[in-house]
Residue frames as a rotation matrix with the C-alpha (Angstrom) as fourth column:
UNK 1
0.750 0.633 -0.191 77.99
-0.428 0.685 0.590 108.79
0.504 -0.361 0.785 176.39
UNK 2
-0.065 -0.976 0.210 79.89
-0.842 -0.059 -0.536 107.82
0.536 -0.211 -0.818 179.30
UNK 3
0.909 0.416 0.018 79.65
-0.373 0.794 0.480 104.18
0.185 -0.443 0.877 180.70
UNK 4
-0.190 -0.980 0.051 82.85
-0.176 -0.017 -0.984 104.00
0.966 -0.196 -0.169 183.36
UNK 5
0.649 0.189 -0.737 83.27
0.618 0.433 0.656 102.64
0.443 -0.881 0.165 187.21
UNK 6
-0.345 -0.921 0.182 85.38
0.773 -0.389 -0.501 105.50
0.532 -0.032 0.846 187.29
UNK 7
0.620 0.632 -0.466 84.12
0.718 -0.696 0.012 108.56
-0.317 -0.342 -0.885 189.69
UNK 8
0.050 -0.551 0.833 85.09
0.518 -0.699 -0.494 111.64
0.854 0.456 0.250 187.58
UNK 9
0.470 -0.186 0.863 86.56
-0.303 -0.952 -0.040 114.74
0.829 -0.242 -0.504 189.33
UNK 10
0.768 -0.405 0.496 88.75
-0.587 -0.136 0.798 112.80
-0.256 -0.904 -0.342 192.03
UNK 11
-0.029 -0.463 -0.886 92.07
-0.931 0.335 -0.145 111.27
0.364 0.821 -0.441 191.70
UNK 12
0.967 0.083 0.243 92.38
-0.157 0.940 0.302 107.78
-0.203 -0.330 0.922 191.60
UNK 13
-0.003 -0.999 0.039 95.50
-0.829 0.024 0.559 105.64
-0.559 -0.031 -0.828 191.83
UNK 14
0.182 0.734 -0.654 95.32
-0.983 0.116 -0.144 103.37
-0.030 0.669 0.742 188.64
UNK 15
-0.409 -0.436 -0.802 97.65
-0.580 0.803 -0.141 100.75
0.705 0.407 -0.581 189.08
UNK 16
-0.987 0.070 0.146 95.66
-0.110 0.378 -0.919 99.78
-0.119 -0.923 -0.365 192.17
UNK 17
-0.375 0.926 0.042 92.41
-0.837 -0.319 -0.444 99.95
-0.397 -0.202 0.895 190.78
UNK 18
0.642 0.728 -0.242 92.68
-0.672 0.686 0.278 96.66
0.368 -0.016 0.929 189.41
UNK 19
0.409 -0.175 0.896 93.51
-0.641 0.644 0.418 93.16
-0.650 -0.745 0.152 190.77
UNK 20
-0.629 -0.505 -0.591 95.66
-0.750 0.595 0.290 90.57
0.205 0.626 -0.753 189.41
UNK 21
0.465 0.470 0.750 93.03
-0.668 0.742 -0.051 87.13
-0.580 -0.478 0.660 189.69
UNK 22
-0.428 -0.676 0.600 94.99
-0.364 0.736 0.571 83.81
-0.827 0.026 -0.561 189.13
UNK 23
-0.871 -0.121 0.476 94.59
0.353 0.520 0.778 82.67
-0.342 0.846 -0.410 185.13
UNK 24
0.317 0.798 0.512 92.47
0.940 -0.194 -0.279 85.35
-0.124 0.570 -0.812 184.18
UNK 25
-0.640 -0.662 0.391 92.55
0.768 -0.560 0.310 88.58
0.014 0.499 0.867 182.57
UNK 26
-0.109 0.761 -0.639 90.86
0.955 -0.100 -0.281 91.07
-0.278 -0.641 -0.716 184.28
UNK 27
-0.693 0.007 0.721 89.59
0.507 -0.706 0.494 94.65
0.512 0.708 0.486 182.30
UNK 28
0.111 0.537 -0.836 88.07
0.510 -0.753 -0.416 98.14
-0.853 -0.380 -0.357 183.82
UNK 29
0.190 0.464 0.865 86.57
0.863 -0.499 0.078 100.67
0.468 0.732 -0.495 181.95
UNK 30
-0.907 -0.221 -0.358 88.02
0.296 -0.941 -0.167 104.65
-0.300 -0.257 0.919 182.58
UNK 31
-0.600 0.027 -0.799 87.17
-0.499 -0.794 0.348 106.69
-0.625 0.608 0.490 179.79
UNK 32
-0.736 -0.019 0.677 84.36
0.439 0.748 0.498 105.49
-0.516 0.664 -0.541 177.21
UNK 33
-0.011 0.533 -0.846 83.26
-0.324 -0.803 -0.501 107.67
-0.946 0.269 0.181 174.52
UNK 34
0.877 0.449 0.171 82.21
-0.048 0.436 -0.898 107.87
-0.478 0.780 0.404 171.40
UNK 35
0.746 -0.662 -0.077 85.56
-0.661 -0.720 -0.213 109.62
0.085 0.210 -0.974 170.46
UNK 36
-0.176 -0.717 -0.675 87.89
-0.324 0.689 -0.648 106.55
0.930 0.105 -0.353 171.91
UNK 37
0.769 0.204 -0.606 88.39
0.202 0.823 0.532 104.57
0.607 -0.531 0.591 174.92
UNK 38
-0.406 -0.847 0.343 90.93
-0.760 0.105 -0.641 104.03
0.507 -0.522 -0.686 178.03
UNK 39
0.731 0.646 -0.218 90.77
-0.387 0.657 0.647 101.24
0.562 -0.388 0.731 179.86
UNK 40
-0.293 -0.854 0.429 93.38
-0.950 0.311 -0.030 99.30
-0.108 -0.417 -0.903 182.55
UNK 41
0.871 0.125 -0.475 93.73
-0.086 0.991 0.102 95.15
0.483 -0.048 0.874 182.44
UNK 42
-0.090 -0.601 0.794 95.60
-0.663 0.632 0.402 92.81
-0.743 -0.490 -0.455 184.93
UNK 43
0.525 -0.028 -0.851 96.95
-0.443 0.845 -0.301 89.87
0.727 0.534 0.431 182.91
UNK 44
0.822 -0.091 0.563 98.27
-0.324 0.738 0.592 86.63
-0.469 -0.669 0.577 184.89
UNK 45
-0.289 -0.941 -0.175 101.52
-0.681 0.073 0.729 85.17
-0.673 0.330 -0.662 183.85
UNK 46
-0.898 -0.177 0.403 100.95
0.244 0.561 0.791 83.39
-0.366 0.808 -0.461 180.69
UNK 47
0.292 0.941 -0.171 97.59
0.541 -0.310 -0.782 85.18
-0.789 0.136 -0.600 179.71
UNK 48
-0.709 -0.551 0.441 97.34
0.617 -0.180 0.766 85.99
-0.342 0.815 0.468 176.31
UNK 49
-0.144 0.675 -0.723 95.34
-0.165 -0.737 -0.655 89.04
-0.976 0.025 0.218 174.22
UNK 50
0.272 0.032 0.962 94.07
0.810 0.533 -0.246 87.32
-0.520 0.846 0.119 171.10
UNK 51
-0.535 -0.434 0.725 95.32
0.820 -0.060 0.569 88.76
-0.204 0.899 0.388 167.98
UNK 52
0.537 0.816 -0.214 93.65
0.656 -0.563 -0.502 92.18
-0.530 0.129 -0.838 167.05
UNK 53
-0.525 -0.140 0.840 93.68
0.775 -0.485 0.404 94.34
0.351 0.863 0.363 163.99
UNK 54
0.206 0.806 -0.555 92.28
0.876 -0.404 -0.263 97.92
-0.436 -0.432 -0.789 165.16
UNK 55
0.484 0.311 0.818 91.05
0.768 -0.599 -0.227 100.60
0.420 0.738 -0.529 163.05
UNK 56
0.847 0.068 0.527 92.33
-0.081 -0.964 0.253 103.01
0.526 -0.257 -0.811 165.09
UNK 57
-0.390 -0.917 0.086 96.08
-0.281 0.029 -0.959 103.98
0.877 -0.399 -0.269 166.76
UNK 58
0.772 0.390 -0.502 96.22
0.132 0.674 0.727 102.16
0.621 -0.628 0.469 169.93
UNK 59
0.213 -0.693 0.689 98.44
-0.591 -0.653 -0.473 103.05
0.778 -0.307 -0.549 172.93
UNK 60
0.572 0.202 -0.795 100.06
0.287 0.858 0.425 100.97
0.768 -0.472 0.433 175.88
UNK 61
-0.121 -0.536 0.835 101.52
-0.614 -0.621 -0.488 101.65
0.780 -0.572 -0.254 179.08
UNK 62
-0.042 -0.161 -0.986 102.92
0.487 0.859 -0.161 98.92
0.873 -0.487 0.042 181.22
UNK 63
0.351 0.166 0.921 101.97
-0.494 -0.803 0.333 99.74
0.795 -0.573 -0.199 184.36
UNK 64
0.007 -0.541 0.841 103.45
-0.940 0.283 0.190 97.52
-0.340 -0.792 -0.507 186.38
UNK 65
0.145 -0.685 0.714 105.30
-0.032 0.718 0.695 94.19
-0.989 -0.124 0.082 185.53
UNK 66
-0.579 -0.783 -0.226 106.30
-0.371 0.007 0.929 92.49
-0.726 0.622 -0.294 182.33
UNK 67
0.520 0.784 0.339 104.55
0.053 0.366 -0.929 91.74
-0.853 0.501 0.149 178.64
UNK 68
-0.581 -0.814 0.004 105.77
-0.066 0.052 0.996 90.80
-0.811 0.579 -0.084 175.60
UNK 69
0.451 0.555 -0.699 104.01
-0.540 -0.453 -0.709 92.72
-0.710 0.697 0.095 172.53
UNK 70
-0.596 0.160 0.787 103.99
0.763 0.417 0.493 90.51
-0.250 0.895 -0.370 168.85
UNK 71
0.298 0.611 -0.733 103.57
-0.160 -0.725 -0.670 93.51
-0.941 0.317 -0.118 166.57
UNK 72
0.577 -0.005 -0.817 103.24
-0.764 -0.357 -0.537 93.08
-0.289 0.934 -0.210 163.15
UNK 73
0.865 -0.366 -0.343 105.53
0.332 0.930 -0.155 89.51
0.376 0.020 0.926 163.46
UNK 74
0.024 -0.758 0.652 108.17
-0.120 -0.649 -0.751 91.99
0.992 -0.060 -0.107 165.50
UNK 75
0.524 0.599 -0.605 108.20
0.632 0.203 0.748 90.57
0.571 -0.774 -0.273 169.03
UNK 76
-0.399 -0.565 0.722 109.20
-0.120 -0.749 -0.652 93.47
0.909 -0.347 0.230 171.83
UNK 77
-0.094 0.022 -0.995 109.46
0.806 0.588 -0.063 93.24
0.584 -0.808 -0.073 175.57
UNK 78
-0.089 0.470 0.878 107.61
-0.351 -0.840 0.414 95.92
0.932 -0.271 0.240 177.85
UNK 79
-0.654 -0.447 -0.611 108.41
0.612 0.163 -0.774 96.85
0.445 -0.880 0.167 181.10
UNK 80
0.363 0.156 -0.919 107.07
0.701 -0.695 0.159 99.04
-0.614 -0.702 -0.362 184.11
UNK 81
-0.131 -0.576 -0.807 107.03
0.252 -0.806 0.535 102.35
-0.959 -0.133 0.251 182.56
UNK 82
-0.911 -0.390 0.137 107.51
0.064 0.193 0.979 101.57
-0.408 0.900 -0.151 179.26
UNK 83
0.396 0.906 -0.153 104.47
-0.226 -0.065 -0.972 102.68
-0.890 0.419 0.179 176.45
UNK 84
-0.762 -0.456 0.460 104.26
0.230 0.473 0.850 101.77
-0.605 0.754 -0.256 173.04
UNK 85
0.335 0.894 -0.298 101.38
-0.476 -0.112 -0.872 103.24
-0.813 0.434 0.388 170.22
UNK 86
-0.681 -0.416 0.602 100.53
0.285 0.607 0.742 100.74
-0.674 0.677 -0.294 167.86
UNK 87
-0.880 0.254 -0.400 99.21
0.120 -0.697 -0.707 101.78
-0.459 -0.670 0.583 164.68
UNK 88
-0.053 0.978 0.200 96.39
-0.820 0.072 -0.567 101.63
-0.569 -0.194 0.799 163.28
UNK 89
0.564 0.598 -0.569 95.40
-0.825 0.418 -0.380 98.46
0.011 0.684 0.729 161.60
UNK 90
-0.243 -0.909 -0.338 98.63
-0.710 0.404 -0.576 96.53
0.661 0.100 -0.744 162.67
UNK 91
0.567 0.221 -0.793 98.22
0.418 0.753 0.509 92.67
0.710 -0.620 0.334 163.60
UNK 92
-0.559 -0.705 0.437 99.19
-0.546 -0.084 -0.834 92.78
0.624 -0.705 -0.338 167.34
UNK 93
0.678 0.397 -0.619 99.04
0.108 0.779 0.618 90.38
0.728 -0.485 0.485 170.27
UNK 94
-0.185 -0.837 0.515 100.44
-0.731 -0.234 -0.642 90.38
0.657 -0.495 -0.568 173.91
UNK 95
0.436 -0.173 -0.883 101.55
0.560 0.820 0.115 87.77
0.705 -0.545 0.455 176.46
UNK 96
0.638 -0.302 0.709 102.49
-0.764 -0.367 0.531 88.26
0.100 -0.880 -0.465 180.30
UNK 97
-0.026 -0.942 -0.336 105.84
0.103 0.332 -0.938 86.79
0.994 -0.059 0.089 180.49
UNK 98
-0.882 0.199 -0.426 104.94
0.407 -0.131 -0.904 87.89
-0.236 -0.971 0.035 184.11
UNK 99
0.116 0.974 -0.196 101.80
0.972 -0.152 -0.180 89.40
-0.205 -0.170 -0.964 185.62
UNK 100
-0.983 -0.176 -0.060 101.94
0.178 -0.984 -0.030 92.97
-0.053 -0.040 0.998 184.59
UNK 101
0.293 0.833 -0.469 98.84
0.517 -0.551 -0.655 95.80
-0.804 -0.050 -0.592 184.44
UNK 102
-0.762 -0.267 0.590 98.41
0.644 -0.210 0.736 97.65
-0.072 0.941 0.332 181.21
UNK 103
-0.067 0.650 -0.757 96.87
-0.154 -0.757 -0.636 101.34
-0.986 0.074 0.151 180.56
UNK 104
-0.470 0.072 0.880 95.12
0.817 0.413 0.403 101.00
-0.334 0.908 -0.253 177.03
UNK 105
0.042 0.588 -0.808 93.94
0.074 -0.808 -0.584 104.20
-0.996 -0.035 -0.077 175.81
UNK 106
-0.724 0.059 0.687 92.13
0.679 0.231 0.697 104.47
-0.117 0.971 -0.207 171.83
UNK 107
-0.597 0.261 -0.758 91.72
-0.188 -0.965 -0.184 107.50
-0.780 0.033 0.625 169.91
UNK 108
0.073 0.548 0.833 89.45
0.799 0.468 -0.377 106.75
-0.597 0.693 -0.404 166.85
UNK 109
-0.853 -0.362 0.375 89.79
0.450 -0.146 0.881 108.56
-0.264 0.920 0.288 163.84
UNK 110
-0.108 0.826 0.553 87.31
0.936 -0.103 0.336 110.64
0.335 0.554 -0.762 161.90
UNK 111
0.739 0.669 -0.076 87.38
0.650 -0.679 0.341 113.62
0.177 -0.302 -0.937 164.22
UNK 112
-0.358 -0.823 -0.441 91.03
0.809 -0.510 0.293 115.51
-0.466 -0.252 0.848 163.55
UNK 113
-0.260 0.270 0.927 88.90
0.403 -0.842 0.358 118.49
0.878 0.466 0.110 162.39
UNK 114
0.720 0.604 0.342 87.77
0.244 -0.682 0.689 119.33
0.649 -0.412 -0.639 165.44
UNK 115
-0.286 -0.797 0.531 89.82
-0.218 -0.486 -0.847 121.49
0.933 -0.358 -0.035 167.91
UNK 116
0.368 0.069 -0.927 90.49
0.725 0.602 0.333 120.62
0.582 -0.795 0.171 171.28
């Protein structure tokens, strides 16, 4: 079940696909399966991602500016470039220290029997 604004089979250019809007945090859907997620978000400078505890390893990938990840009470600064899988079940929370864009991509558990 795929429910994405994404048109499969061409390429897109992701950090452009979203927009930075002034004091808000803004979230597209890629990839959404049962299997896991991907998704991209613009955050505004000082925009925060409440607190979250997910079941499942969790991946990041500054795409473009700065964010400052609060894992586990361990705070770490992410750049452009820069990824980071957090994992599973660990408290984590991020702040834009600047505006930055973030690739979020969750694998869910339950299905490492099956071959790819």
């Amino acid at each position: 079940m795929d429910h994405t604004d994404f048109e499969k089979s061409i390429p897109h250019i992701l950090v452009d696909s979203v927009e930075y809007v002034s004091g808000s945090v803004v979230t597209r859907s890629i990839l959404k399966q049962n299997t896991g997620t991907v998704t991209i978000s613009s955050f505004d400078t000082g925009e925060i991602q409440t607190t979250q505890y997910l079941p499942f390893e969790h991946m990041i990938q500054i795409l473009d500016g700065e964010a400052s990840l609060c894992l586990e009470d361990e705070f770490l600064n992410l750049e452009t470039g820069q990824a980071i899988i957090i994992p599973a079940h660990a408290k984590h929370w991020i702040k834009a220290n600047k505006r930055f864009k973030m690739l979020s991509t969750i694998i869910k558990s339950g299905y490492e029997d099956v071959s790819i």
